[in-house]
C-alpha positions in Angstrom: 5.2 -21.9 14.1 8.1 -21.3 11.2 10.9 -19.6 12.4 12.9 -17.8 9.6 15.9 -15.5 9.4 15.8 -12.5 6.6 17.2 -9.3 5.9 14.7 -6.6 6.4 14.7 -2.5 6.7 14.5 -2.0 10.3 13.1 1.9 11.3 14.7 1.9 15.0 18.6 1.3 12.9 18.0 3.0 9.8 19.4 0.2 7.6 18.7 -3.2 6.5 19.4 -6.0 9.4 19.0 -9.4 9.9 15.7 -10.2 11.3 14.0 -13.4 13.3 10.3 -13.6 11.4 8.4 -16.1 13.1 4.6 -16.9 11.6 2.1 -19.1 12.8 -1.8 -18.8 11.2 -3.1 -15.5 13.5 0.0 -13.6 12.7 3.8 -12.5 12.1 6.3 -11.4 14.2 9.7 -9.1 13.5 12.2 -9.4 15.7 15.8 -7.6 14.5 18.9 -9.1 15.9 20.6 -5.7 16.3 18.3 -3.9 18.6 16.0 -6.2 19.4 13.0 -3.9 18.0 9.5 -6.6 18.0 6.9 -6.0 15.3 3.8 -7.8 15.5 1.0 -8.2 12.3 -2.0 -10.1 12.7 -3.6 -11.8 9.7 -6.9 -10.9 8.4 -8.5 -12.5 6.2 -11.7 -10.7 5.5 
């Protein structure tokens, strides 16, 4: 899993915060380090 830290739009603040991405090979994960709001996106590859 690769952990990475990048500045993303998050909906929940209404402005661009610092987020925890994390990614393995089924799927990505948002985290933002202001409220804490957790997105999840799972790979297709089809």
């Amino acid at each position: 899993m690769i952990e990475i830290p990048r500045n993303l739009y998050c909906e929940q603040c209404q402005k661009e915060t610092e987020h925890m991405v994390r990614e393995d090979t089924l799927e990505i994960e948002y985290t933002c380090t202001v409220c804490n709001k957790h997105e999840e996106i799972v790979k297709s590859f089809f």
